[in-house]
N, C-alpha and C positions, 0 to 999 in steps of 0.2 A: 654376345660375349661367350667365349668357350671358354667356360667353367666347371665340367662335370669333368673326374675324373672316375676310370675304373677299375678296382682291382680284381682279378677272380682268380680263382683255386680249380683245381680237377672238379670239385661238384657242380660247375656247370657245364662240365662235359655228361659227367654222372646223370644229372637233369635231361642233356638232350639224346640219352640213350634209355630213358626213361618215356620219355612224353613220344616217342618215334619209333614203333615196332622193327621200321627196317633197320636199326644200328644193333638191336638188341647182341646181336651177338660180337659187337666188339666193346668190350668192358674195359676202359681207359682206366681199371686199376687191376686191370689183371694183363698185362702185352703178353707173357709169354704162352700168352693159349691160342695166340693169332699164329694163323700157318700163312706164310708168307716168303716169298722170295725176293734176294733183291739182284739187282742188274748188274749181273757181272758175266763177262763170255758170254759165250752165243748163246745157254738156256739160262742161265741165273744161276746162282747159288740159292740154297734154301737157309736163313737166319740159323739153324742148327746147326749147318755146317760152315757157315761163316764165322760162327762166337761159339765153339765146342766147349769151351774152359766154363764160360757162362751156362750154356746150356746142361751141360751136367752137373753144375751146382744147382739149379732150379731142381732138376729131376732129382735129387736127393736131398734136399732140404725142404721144398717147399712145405710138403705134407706136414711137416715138424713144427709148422709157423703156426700158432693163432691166432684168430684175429685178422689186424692189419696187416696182410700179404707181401707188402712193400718193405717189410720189417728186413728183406731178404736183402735189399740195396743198403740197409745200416750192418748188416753183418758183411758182406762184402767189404764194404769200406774198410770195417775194422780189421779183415784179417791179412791185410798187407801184402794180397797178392795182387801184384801191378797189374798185369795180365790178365787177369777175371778184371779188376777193378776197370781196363780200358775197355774191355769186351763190353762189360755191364755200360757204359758210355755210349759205345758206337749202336749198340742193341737198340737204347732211345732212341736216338736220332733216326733208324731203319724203322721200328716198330710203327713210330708216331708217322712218319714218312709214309707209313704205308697207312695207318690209318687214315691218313689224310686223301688218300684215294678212291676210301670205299665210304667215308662219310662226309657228310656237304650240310652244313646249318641252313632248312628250309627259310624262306623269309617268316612261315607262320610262327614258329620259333618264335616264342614270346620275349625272349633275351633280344633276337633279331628286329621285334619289334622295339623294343624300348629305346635299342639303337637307333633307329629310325625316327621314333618319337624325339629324340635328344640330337639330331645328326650337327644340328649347328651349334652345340656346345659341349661336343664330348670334345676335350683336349689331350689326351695319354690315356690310353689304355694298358694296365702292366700285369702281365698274364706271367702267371708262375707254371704254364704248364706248357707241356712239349708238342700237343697240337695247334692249329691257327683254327679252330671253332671259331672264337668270339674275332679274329683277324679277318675274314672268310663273309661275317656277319655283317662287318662294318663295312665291308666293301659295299655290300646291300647299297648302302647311302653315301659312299666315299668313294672317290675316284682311284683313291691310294692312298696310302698312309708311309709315313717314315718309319723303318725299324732300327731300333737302338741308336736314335737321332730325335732332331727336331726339324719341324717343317714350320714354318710360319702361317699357312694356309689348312693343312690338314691334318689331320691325328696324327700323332707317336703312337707307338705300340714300341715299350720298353720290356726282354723276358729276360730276367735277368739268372733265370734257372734256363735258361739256352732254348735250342730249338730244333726242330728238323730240316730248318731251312737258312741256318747257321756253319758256314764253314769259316775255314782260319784263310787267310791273304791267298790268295793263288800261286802268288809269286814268293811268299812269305819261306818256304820251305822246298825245296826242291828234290824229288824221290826219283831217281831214274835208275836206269838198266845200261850197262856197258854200251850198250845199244841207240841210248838217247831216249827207250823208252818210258812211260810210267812204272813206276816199281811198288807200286801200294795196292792192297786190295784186301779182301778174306779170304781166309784166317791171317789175323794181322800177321806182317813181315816187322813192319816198324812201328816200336812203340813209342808214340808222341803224345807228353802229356804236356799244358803247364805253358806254352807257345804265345806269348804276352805280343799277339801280331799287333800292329797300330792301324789295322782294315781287318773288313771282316769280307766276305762273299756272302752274298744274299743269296743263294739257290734256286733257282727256279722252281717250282712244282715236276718241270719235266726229268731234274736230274736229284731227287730229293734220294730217290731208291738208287740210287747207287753209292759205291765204298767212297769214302772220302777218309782224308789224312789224319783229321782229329776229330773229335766232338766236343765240343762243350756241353755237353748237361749236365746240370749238377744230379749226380745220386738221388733220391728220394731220402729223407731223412739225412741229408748230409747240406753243411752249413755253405754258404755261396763261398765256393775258392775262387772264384772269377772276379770277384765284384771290386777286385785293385785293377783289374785289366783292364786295357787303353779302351777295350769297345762297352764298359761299363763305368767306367771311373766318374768320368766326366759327367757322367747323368747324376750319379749317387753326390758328389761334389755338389752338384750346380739347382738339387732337385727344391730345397726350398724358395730359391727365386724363382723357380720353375714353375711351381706351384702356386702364389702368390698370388693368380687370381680365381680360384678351386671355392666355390662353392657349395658344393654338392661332391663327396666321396661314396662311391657305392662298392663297398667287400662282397663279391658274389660268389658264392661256392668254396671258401678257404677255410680251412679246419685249425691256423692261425698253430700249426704243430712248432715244436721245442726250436727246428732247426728255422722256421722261416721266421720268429717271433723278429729277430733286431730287423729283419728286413722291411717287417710288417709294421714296428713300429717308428721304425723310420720315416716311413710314410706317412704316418700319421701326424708325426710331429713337426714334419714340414708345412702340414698343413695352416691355412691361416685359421686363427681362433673361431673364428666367426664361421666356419666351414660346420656344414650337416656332414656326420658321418651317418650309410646308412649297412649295416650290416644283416645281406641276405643269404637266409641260410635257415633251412628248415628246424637245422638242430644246431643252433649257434653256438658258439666257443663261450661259456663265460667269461673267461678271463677275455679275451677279446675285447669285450662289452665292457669290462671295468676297464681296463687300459683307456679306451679312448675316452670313459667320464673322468676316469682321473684325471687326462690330457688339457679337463679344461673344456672340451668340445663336446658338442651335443648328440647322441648317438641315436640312433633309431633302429629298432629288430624287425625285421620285414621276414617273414616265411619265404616268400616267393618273391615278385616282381612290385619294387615300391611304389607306391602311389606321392606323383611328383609334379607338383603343378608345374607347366611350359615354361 
């Protein structure tokens, strides 16, 4: 029966840039220290000159921030400038695109393993984060998986904070040139926010690094505007029957922060009663941990990797 579901947070990327000397240098809570280009014209553009508005808001703010770095995407948000705010959008989807190039979850990967250990009953994996690590992983033991669907045979993988491998309908919107040709690229010409397509495009790995029309990601510290949308709706709708036979939920890597909480506990209260939550995470959320006792359901705090009989 596939019964395990899984949720994780950026700290199991965090993890696999930890335990892996060669990622060391791409810090998935820091993108804008990646020098990176993406595929536009015959050499590329470079992300700096693609997203100017963005980039020199980092270069003047960032030093300013304490702390949590990402604080930078909640003041975006707030200061009502469209234009930085869709820059800061399209920047995920390129950034993470591109980290997806230069990083690959080995099978020794101990997350890699437990997937592995579990292949025939992981049933939904909902990744809040903008790379395919734990996506990439499950391949290990999956022939393929559905995204933002359901398969009858094999994983879902639901992100409901978007992706780099997430664009809007093909046909959904049409940009062209007097000419017949495409009219979109960097530095944005058209700004598209908000686009409630009824399809999504799944990306290939091969055209991830290039400009596309919209992004979907949610901001960092900004609460899910997507999650009424046709290519989210129906999941959030339908997820407690969904879940119905979930015996085993495992939180890995999520710091369970202010803006993801209804999503986080939604999750959880879909779940059936009788469901192990196990919540992995070296330095756990308290409140996390009372949420789900409250919930009624049995929680468990694992540092690292649970110990889960077959």
């Amino acid at each position: 029966m596939r019964d395990v579901l899984l949720v994780v947070g950026n700290g199991i990327s965090i993890d696999l840039r930890c335990e892996f000397p060669q990622f060391h240098a791409l810090n998935s809570s820091a993108p804008w220290e990646w020098d990176f280009m993406i595929l536009q014209g015959a050499n590329g553009i470079h992300w700096r000159d693609a997203f100017p508005e963005f980039s020199a808001y980092c270069d003047k703010n960032l030093e300013s921030i304490k702390g949590d770095k990402f604080e930078i995407f909640r003041n975006i948000r707030l200061s009502g400038n469209t234009l930085l705010r869709l820059e800061a959008r399209h920047f995920l989807a390129l950034a993470f695109a591109f980290y997806d190039t230069q990083v690959n979850p080995p099978r020794s990967w101990k997350w890699s393993q437990l997937i592995e250990k579990f292949r025939g009953r992981i049933f939904e994996l909902v990744s809040f984060n903008y790379d395919t690590n734990v996506e990439r992983a499950l391949l290990h033991s999956h022939s393929l998986y559905a995204l933002n669907g359901v398969h009858p045979e094999h994983p879902s993988v639901f992100k409901p904070h978007g992706c780099n491998q997430i664009e809007g309908a093909e046909n959904g919107i049409v940009l062209q040139d007097e000419n017949g040709n495409p009219h979109f690229g960097y530095p944005l010409r058209a700004l598209l926010e908000g686009n409630d397509f009824n399809s999504f495009q799944r990306l290939t790995y091969s055209r991830t690094m290039m400009p596309r029309k919209e992004s979907y990601c949610i901001l960092p510290h900004e609460e899910n505007v997507f999650s009424h949308f046709q290519m989210q709706s129906a999941l959030w709708e339908g997820i407690a029957e969904r879940y119905s036979n979930v015996r085993r939920c495992l939180i890995i890597g999520h710091s369970y922060g202010a803006a993801d909480k209804p999503e986080i506990d939604r999750i959880i209260n879909s779940l059936p009663l009788e469901a192990v939550v196990h919540v992995c995470n070296p330095y756990p959320s308290a409140e996390l941990i009372q949420f789900v006792r409250s919930s009624g359901r049995e929680c468990i705090v694992d540092s690292g990797v649970p110990e889960i009989a077959p």
